[in-house]
VEXDREN-2710 file (C-alpha; in Angstrom, 1 decimal):
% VEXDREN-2710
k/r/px/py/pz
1/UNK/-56.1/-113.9/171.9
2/UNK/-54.6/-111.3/169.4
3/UNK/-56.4/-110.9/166.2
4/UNK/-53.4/-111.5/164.1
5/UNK/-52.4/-114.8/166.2
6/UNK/-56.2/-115.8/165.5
7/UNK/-55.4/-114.7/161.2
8/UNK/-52.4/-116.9/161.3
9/UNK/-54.4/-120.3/162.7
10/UNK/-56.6/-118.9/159.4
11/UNK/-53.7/-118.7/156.8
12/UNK/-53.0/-122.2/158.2
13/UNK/-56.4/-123.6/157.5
14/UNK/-56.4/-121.6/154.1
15/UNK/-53.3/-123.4/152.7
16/UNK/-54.5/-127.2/153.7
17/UNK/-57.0/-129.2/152.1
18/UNK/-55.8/-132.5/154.1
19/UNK/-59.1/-132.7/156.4
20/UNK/-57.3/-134.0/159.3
21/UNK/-54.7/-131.4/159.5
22/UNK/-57.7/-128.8/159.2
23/UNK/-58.7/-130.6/162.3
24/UNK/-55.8/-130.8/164.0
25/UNK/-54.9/-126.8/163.4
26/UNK/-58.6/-126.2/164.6
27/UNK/-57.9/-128.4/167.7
28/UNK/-54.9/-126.3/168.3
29/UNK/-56.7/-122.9/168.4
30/UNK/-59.6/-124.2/170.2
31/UNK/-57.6/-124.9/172.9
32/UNK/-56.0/-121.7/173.8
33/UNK/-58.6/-120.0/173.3
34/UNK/-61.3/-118.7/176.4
35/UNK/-65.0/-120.2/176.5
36/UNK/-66.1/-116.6/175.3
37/UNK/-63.5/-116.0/173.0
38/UNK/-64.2/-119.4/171.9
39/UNK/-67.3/-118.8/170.8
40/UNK/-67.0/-115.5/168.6
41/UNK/-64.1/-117.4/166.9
42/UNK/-66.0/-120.1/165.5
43/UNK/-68.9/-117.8/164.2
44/UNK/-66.0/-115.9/162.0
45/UNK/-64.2/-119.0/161.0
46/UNK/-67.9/-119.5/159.1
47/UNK/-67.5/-115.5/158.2
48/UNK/-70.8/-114.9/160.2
49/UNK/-71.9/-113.1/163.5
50/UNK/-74.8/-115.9/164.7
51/UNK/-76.7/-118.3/163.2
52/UNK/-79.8/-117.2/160.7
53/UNK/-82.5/-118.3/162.7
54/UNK/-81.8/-116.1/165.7
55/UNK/-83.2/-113.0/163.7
56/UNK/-80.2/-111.0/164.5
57/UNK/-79.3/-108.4/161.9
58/UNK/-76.9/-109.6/159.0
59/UNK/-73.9/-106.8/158.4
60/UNK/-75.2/-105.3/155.7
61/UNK/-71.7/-104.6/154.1
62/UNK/-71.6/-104.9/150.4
63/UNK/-68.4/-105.0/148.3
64/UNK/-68.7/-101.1/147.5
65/UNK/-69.2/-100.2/151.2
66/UNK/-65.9/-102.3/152.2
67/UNK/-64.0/-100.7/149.6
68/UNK/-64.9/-97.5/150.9
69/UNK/-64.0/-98.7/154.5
70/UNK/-60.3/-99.5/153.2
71/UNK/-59.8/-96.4/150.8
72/UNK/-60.5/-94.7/153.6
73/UNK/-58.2/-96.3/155.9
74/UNK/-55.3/-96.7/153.5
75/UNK/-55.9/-93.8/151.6
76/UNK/-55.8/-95.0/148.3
77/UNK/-58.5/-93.5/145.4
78/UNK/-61.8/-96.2/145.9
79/UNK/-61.2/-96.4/142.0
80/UNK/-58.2/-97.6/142.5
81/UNK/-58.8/-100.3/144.7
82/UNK/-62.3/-101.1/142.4
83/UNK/-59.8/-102.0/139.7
84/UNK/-57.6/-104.3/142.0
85/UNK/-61.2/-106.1/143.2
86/UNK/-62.0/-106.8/139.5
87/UNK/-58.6/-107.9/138.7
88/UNK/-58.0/-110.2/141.6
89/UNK/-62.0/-111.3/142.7
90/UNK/-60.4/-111.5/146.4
91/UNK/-61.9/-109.2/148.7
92/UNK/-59.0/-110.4/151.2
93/UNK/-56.0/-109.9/148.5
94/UNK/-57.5/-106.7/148.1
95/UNK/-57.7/-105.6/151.4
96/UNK/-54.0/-106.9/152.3
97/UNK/-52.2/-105.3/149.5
98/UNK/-54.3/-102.2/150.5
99/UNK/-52.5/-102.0/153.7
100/UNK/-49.7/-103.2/152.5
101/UNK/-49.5/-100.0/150.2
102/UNK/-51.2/-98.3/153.1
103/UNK/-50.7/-94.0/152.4
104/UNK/-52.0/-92.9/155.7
105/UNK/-50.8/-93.7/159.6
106/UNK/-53.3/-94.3/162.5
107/UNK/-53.0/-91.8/164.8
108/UNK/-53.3/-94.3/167.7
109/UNK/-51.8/-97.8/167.2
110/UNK/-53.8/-100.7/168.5
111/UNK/-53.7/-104.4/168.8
112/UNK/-56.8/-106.2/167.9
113/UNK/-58.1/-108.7/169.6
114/UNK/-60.9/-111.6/168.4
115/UNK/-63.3/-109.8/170.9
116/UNK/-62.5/-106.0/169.6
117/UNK/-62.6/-107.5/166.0
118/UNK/-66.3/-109.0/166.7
119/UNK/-67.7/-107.0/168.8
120/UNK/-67.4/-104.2/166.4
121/UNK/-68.5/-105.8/163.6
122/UNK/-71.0/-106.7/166.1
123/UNK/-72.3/-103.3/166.5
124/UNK/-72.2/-102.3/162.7
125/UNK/-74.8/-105.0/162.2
126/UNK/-77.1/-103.4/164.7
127/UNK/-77.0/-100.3/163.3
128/UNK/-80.0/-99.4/161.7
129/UNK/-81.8/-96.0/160.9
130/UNK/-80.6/-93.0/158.9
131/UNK/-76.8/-92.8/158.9
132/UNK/-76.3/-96.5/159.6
133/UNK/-74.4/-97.0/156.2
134/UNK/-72.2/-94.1/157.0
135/UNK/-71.4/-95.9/160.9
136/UNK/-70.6/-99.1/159.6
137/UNK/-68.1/-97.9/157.1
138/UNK/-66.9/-95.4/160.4
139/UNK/-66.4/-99.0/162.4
140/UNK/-64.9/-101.1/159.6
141/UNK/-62.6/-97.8/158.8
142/UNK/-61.1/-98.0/162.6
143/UNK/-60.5/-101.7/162.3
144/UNK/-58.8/-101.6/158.6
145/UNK/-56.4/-98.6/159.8
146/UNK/-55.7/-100.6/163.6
147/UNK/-55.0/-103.9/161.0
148/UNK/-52.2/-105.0/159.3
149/UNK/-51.9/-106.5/156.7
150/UNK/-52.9/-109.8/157.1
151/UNK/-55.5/-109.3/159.7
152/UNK/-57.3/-106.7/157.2
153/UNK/-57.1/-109.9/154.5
154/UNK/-59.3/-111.8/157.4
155/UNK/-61.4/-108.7/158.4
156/UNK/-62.7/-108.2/154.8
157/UNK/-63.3/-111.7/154.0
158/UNK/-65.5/-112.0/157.3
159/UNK/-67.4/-109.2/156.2
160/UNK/-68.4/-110.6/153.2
161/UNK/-68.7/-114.1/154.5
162/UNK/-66.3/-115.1/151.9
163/UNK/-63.4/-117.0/154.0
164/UNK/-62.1/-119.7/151.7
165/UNK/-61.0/-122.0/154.4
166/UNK/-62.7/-124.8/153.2
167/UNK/-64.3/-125.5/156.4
168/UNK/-68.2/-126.4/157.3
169/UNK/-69.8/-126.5/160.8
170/UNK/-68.6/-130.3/160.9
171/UNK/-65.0/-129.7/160.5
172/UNK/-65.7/-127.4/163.7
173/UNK/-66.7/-130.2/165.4
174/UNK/-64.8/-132.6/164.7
175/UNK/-61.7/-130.0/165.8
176/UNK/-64.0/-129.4/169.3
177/UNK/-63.9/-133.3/169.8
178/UNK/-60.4/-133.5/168.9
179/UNK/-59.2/-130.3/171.6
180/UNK/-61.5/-131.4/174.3
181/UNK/-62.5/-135.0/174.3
182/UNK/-59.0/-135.7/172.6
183/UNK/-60.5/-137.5/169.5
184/UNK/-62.5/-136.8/166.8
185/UNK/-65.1/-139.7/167.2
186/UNK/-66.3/-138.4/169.6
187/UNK/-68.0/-135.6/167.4
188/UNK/-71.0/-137.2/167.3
189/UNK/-71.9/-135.9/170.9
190/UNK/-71.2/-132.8/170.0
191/UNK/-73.3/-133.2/166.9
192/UNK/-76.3/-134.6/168.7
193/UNK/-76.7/-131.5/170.8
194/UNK/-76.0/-129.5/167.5
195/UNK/-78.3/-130.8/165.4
196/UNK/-81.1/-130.2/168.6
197/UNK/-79.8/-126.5/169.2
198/UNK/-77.9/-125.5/165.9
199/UNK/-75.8/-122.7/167.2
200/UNK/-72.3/-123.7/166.7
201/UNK/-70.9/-120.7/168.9
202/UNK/-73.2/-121.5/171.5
203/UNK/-72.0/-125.9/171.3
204/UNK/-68.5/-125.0/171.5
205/UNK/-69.1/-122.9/174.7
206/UNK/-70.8/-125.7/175.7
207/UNK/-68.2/-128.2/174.8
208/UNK/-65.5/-126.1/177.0
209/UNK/-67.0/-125.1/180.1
210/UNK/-69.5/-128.2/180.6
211/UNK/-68.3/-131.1/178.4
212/UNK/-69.7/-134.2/177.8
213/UNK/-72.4/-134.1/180.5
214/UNK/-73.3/-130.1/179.4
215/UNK/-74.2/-131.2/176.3
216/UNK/-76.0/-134.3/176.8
217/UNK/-78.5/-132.1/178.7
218/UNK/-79.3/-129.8/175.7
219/UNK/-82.9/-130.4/175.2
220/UNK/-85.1/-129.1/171.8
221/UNK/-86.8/-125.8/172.7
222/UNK/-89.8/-124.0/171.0
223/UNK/-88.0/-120.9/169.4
224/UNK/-84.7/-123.1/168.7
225/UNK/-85.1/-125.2/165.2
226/UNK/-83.9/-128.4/164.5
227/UNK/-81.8/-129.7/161.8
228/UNK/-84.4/-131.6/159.8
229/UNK/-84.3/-134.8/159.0
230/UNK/-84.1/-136.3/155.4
231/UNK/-84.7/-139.5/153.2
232/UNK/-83.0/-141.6/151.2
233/UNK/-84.2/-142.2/147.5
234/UNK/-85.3/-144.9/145.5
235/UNK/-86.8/-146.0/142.5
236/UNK/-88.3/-149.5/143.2
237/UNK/-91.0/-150.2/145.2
238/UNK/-89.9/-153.4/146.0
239/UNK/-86.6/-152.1/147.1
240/UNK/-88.2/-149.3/149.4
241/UNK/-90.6/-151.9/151.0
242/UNK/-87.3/-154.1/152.0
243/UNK/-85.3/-151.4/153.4
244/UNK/-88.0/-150.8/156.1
245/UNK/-89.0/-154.2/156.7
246/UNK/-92.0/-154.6/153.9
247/UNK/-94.7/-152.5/155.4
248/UNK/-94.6/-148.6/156.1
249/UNK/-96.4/-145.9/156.1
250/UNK/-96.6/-143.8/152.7
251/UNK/-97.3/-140.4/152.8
252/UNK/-97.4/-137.9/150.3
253/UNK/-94.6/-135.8/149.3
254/UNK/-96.1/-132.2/148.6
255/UNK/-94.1/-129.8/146.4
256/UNK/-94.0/-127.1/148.5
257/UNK/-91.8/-125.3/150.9
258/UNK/-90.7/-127.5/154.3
259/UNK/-91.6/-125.4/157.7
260/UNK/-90.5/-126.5/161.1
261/UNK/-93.6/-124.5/162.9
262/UNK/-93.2/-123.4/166.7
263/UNK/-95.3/-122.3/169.1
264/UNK/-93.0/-120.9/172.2
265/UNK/-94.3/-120.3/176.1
266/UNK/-95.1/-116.7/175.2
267/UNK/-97.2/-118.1/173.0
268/UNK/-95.3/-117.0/169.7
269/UNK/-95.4/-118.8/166.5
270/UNK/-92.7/-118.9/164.7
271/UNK/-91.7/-120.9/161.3
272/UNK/-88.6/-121.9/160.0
273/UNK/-87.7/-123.3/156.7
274/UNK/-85.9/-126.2/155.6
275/UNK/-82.1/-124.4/156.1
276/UNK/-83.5/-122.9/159.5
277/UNK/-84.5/-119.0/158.2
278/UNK/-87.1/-117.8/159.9
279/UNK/-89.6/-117.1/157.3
280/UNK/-92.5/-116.1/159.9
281/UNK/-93.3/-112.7/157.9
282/UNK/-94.0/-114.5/154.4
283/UNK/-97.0/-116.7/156.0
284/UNK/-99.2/-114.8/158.3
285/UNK/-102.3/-116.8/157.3
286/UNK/-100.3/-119.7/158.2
287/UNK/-99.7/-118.1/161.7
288/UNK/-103.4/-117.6/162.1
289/UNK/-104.5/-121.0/160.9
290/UNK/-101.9/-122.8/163.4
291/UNK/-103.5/-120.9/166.4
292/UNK/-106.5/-122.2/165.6
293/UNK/-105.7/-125.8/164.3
294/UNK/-103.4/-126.7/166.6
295/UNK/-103.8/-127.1/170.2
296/UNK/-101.2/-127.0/172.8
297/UNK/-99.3/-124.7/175.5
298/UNK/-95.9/-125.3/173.4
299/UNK/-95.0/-127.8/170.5
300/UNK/-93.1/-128.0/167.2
301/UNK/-94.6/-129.8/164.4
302/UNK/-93.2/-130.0/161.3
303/UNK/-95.2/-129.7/157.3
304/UNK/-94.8/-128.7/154.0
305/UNK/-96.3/-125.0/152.8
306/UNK/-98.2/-125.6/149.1
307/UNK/-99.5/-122.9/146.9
308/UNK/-102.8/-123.8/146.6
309/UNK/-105.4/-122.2/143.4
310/UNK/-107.5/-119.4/145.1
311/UNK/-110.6/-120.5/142.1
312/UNK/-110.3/-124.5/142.3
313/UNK/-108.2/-125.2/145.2
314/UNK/-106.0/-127.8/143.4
315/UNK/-102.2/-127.7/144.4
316/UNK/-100.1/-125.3/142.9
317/UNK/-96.1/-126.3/142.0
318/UNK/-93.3/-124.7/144.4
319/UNK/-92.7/-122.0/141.7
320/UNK/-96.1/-120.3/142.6
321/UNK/-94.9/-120.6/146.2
322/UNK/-91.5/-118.1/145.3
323/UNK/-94.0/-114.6/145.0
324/UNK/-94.8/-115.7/148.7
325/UNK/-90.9/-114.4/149.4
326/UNK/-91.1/-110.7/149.7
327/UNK/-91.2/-108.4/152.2
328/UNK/-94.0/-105.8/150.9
329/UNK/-97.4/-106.2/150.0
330/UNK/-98.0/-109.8/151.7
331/UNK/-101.4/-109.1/152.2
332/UNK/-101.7/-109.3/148.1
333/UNK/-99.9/-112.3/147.6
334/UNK/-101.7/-113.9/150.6
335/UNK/-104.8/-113.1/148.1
336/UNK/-103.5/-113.8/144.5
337/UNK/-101.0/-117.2/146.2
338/UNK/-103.2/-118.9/149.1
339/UNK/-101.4/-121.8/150.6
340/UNK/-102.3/-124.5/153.2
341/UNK/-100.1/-126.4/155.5
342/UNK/-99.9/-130.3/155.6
343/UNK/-98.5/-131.9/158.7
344/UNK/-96.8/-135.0/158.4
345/UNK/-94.9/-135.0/161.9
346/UNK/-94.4/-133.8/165.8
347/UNK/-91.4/-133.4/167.8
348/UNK/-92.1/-131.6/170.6
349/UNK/-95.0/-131.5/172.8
350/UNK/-95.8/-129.2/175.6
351/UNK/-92.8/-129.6/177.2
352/UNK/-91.7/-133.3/176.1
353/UNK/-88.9/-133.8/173.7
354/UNK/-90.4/-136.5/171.0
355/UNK/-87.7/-137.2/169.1
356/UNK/-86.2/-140.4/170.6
357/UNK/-90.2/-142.0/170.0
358/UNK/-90.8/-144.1/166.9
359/UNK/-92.6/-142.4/164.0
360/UNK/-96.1/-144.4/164.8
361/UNK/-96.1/-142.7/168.2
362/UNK/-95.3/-139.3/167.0
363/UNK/-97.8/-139.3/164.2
364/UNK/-100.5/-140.6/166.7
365/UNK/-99.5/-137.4/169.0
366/UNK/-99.3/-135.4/165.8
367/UNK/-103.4/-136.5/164.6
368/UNK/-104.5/-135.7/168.8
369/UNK/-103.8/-132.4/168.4
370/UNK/-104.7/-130.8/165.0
371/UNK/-108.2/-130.5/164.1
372/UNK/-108.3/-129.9/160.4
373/UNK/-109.0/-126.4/158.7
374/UNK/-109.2/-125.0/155.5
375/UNK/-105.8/-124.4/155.5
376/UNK/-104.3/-127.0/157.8
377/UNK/-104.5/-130.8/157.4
378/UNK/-102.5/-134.1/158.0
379/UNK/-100.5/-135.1/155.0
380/UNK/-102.2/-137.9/153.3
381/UNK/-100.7/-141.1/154.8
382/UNK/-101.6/-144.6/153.8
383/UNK/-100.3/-148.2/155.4
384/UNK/-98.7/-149.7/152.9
385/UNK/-97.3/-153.8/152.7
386/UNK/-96.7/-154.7/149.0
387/UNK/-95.0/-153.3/145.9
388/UNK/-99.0/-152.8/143.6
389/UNK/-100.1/-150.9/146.8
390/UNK/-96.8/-148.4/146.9
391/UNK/-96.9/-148.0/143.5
392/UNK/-100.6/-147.2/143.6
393/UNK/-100.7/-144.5/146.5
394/UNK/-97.1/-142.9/144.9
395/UNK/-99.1/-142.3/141.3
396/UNK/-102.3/-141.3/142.7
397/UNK/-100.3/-138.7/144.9
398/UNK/-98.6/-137.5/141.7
399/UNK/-102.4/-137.3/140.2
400/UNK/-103.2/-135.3/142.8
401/UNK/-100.8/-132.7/142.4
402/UNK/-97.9/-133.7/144.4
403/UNK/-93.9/-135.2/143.4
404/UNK/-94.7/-138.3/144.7
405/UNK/-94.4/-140.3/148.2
406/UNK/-92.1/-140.4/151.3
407/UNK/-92.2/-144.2/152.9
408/UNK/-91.9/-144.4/156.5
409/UNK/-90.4/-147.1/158.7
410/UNK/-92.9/-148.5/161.6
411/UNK/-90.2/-150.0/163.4
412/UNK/-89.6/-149.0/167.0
413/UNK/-86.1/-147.9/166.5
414/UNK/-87.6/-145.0/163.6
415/UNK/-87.0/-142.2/166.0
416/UNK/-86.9/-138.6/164.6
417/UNK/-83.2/-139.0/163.6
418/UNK/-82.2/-135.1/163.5
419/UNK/-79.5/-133.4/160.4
420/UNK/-79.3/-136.9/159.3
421/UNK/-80.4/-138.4/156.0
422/UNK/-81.0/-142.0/156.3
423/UNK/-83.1/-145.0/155.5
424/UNK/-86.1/-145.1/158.2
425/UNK/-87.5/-142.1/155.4
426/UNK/-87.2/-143.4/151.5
427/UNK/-88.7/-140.8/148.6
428/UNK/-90.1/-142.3/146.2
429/UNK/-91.1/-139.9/143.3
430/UNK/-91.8/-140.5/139.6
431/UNK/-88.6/-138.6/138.2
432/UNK/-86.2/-141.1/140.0
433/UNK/-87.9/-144.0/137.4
434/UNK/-86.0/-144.1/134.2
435/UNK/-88.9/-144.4/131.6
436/UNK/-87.9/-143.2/128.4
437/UNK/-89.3/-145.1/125.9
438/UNK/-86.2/-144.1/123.1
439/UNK/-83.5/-142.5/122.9
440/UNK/-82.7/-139.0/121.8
441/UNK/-80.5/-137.2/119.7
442/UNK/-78.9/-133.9/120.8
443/UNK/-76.1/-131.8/119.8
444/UNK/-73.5/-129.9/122.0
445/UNK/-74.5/-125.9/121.4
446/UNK/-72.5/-124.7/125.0
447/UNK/-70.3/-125.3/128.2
448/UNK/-70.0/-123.9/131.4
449/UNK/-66.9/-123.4/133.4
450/UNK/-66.2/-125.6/136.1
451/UNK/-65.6/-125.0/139.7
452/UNK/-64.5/-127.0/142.5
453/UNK/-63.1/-130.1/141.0
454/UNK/-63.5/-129.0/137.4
455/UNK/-61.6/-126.0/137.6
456/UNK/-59.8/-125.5/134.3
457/UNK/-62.1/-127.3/132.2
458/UNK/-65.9/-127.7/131.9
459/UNK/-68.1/-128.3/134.3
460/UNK/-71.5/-128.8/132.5
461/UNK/-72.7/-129.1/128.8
462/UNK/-75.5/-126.9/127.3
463/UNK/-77.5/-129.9/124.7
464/UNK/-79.7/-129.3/122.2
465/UNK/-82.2/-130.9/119.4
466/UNK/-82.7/-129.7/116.0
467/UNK/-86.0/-128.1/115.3
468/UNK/-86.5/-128.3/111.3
469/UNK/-89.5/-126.2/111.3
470/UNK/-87.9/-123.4/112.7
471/UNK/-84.7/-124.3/111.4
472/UNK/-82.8/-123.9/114.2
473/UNK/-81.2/-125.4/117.2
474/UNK/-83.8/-125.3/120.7
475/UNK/-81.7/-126.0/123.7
476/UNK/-83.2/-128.7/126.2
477/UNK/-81.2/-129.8/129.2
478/UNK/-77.6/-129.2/130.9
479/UNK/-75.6/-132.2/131.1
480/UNK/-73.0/-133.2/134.2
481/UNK/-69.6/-133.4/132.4
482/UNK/-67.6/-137.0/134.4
483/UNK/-64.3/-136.4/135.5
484/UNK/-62.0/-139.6/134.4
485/UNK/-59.4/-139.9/136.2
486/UNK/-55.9/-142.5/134.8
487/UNK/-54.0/-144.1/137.3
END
């Protein structure tokens, strides 16, 4: 498919915010579209090249370089277009008016295609080395002078991953179910194999050339993560204990960093965090440790990364955790921010998929094959069966340095529900209990603009409590602003 056939599906998208005519313009495209070209066009309607996790190299193309690209192509002064950037905050706008305005001719006129567009930008993420910023304006340069107007709007905002379409992975999904099973509800197939193997170029391939039966055979795979799964919340014991059918297991909910921790054939371990970046480099210790403490050809378990104190050992709060997130000198802040890993859950096992078996069953897998460290352990678990014994383990957790609990269902249908959020896992932390003991007086000292919704007006207010020693106002919280709404 053209490029600029592929831009107008985009302007189409761009103009909508009626979800199901997103999905039925998506359907649309999908369908005239090849397997292969299929799946570069759904990594740019997300303005990316491939998912995080695969460690590919992002672009690397910054607002300045892009407006480099396009005075170069166009041949208006960079200043120039630096001036229209700040005036319009549209990289796109910017970019089509360029060309609109466009002072210089190509010497060789080409149509663009999806692949020509990706595959270069393709190849100016790889570049790396000395003159690789130099190439990758040369590459986006050739496409902005082969482009027209519109289809340098699309280029730009790709580059910058700024596409203001309104669309998420599941809007992609639903349009796949809607061009090739012929209705959205049948997304959650496509979703199941997604949420197992979370590389949405790679599903819609899928969903083309094998269907229904090619994705019910996606399996989890060491090196691939998996969507996590996440709880519900609530703030009564009681409550928590009925949802799961009065009895659970309680563990406790550290205040760390979630990892999804791999160990592939080649023996490779690799972690990935809560939104799937692979954050392998920041925790070498905890690659050691894992080797050591847990045993099997392949397997991915899943814990929670605390910042532990290197003096007393007690646990440290997630802020310590952040000077772990750099990319020199880790052997220091392995020294000055020591961490240990807590396990709480297995879901793949040399060579078995675990996620359709009840929690009990992967927790029993999960205790046969770790053998607690100083740096690895089981997250502290406890049976629980009444409302005093919940309430109990939750504020004894918190004593020890933790947010609170995460109550798990026993029941046989708890499976390992993956990139859902739902009610066989209930958090149960002491900030969701409302335990003021008065009320408080505070002044409006500020607002914020709104976004989204609350364009126009204000989106958050700036409080504050009067401080007579000092005299003087000391801010304390922000406060949500509610939108009211008059029929």
């Amino acid at each position: 498919m053209l490029f600029k056939e592929f831009c107008e599906y985009l302007k189409g998208l761009e103009v909508t915010s009626e979800r199901l005519r997103m999905i039925s313009i998506l359907a649309k495209l999908f369908k005239e579209l090849s397997p292969e070209e299929l799946q570069k066009a759904t990594y740019l309607l997300l303005g990316e090249l491939w998912p995080d996790w695969t460690g590919y190299p992002e672009l690397g193309v910054a607002e300045k370089m892009c407006l480099e690209a396009l005075s170069r192509a166009s041949g208006i002064p960079k200043s120039e277009l630096e001036k229209m950037f700040k005036r319009l905050g549209d990289i796109g706008r910017v970019a089509e008016l360029a060309m609109q305005k466009k002072r210089l001719a190509a010497l060789v006129a080409q149509q663009l295609t999806i692949t020509d567009v990706y595959d270069s930008l393709a190849k100016a993420a790889r570049a790396t080395g000395p003159g690789s910023q130099d190439l990758k304006i040369r590459i986006l340069t050739g496409l902005f002078l082969s482009a027209s107007p519109i289809e340098a709007k699309y280029i730009a905002r790709i580059v910058l991953g700024t596409m203001r379409l309104g669309i998420q992975e599941m809007t992609i999904l639903d349009g796949l179910a809607q061009a090739f099973f012929g209705t959205k509800e049948k997304r959650p197939i496509i979703e199941s194999a997604f949420n197992k193997y979370p590389d949405i170029g790679f599903i819609a391939r899928i969903t083309a050339e094998k269907g229904e039966d090619g994705l019910k055979q996606i399996r989890a795979k060491p090196g691939v993560p998996i969507r996590p799964m996440l709880a519900e919340r609530l703030s009564s014991p009681s409550e928590i204990l009925m949802k799961i059918g009065g009895e659970g297991i309680a563990e406790y909910k550290y205040d760390g960093e979630r990892a999804q921790i791999h160990k592939t054939e080649n023996e490779k371990i690799i972690i990935y965090s809560r939104r799937l970046e692979n954050i392998t480099n920041q925790y070498p210790d905890v690659v050691k440790a894992i080797k050591e403490a847990v045993q099997g050809e392949t397997f991915i378990v899943e814990g929670e990364i605390v910042c532990v104190d290197p003096d007393t050992g007690e646990l440290r709060p997630f802020q310590e955790l952040m000077h772990r997130k750099r990319k020199y000198d880790i052997a220091r802040a392995m020294q000055e921010y020591p961490v240990k890993v807590f396990l709480f859950d297995c879901l793949y096992l040399n060579g078995e998929e675990l996620l359709e078996k009840p929690y009990p069953k992967r927790r029993e897998i999960l205790e046969s094959i770790v053998k607690t460290t100083d740096i690895v352990e089981l997250a502290k678990a406890k049976f629980v069966k009444n409302s005093d014994e919940l309430e109990e383990f939750m504020l004894k957790a918190v004593e020890d340095g933790c947010e609170g609990v995460v109550v798990k269902s026993l029941s046989n249908d708890a499976i390992y529900e993956a990139g859902a959020r739902g009610w066989k896992w209930i958090k149960y932390k002491r900030d969701y209990k409302s335990e003021m003991m008065d009320t408080v007086d505070l002044v409006v000292v500020g607002a914020f603009h709104g976004r989204g919704r609350r364009s126009g007006t204000y989106g958050a207010l700036l409080v504050a409590t009067y401080n007579p020693q000092r005299d003087m106002f000391e801010s304390v919280c922000k406060l949500g602003v509610v939108l009211l709404t008059h029929n």
